[in-house]
N, C-alpha and C positions, 0 to 999 in steps of 0.2 A: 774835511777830515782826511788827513794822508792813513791809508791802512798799515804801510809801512811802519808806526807808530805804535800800533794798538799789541798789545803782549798779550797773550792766555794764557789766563792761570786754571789749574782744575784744582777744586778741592772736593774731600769725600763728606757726603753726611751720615751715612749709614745707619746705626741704631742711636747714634746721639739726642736726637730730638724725644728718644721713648727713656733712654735714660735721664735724661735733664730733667723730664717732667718728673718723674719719680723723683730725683735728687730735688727737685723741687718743695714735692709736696712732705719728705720727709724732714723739710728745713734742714738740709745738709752742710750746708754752705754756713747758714749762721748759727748752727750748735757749734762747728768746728770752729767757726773766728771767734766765738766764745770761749771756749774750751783750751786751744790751742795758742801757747803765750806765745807776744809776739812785741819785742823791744822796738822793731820801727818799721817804716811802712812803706819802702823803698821796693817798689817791683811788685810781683806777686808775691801776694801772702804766704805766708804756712799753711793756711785752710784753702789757700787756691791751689797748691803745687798736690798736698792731699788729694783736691777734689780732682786734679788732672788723671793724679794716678790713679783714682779710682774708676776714672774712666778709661782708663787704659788697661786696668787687668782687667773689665767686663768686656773690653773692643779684640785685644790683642795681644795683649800681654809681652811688650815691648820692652828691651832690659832698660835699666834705667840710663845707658851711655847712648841711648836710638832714639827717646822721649824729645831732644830738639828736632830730631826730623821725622817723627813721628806727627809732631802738633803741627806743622807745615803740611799735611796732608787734609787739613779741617780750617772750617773758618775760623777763626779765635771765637768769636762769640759762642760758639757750641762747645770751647771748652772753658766758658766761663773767664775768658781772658781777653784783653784789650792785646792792639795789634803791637804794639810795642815791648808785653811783657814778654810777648812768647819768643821774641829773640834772648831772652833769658834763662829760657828754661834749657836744662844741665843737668849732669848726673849730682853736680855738687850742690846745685840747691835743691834738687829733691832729698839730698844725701839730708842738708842742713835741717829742712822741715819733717823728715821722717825723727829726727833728733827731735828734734821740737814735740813732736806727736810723743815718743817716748819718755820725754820729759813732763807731759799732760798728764792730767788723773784721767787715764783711760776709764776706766771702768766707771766714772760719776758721764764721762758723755754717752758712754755706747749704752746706759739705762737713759741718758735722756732721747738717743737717738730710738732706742726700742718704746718710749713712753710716748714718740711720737709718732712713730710708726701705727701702735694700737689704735690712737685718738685717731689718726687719719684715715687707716682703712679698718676701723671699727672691726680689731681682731681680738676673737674671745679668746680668754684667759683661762678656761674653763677648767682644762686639760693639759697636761705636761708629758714631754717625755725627752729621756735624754740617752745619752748610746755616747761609745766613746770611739776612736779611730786614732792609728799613729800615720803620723806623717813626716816622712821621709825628705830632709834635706841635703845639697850639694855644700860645699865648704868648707871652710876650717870652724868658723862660728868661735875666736878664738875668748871672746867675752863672756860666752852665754856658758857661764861654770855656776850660776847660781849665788852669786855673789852679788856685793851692795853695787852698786852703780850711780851716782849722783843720785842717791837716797834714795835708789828702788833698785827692786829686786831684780836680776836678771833669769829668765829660764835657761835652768841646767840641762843643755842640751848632752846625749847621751847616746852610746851605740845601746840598741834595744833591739828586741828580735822583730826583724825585716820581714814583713809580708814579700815584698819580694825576692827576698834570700840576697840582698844585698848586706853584707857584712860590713862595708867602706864608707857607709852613711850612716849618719848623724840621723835623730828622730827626736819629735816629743810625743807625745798624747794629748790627742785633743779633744777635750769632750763639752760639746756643745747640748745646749738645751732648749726644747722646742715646742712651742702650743702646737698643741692639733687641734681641727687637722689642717691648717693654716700651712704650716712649717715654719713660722718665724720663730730664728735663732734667738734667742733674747739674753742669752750670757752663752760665756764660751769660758773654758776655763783647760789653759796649755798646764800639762802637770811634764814632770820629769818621766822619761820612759825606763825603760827597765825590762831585762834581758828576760824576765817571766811572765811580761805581761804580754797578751797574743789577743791583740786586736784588729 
């Protein structure tokens, strides 16, 4: 064996292996390739490019133009991808599959994703509670007026009164709903903000 030959590669594992097994056990991967339409089957999936970036706003939160060399930093198989796909991965197919996701009956996966959540870590239902919060984004947001959208509704995003006294951001409201004392979210519901409502 010439050493002259041999290359090193370093890749990170980090919390991947505790995340996977969660995305595992809450069957994440096949509520989303259910859920998530998908015309051909060329590369990674809609539900794979999903599953990346899910694992990447819990790692690091990575914009989506940094996500090809971001996954170069990990073996493929911890992000749920063959070595091949991940020369693929792009702002524009994430851009393609977040479409896709938007285009999904959200709300019939994230009750099947929470209905599997329950059954697996056998969480009581007993108790509810829900609170609301705004949250403040960067951008123009030049679609989100609340209008039809290839047959769904877009949220009307809106200048509302700024916890952080930022006046130049865009907001919604978002009020999520939660067993206790578990805290799993099990619906979220983004409404329009509004310059009197102070949460």
């Amino acid at each position: 064996m010439d050493l002259d030959d041999l290359k090193l590669h370093t890749r990170g594992i980090g919390p991947m292996p505790v995340i996977n097994h969660f995305m595992d056990r809450l069957h994440l991967h096949e509520i989303m390739m259910r859920r998530i339409p998908e015309k051909s089957s060329r590369g990674l999936s809609s539900a794979g490019c999903i599953g990346l970036l899910v694992r990447n706003i819990l790692v690091s939160r990575t914009p989506l133009y940094g996500l090809g060399e971001w996954v170069e930093g990990f073996p493929c198989e911890l992000l749920g991808m063959l070595d091949e796909e991940t020369r693929h991965i792009n702002d524009d197919r994430i851009g393609r599959s977040l479409e896709k996701l938007f285009d999904a009956d959200r709300s019939s996966m994230l009750t099947e994703i929470v209905v599997s959540a329950v059954r697996e870590f056998n969480i009581s239902m007993n108790r509810f509670h829900n609170d609301s919060t705004s949250v403040a984004l960067s951008g123009l947001y030049r679609m989100a007026t609340g209008k039809d959208m290839r047959m769904k509704k877009t949220i009307n995003l809106t200048f509302g009164h700024s916890k952080d006294h930022r006046k130049d951001l865009k907001q919604l409201v978002w009020i999520p709903y939660e067993s206790l004392p578990v805290d799993l979210i099990f619906s979220m519901l983004p409404i329009q903000s509004s310059a009197h409502m102070k949460t």
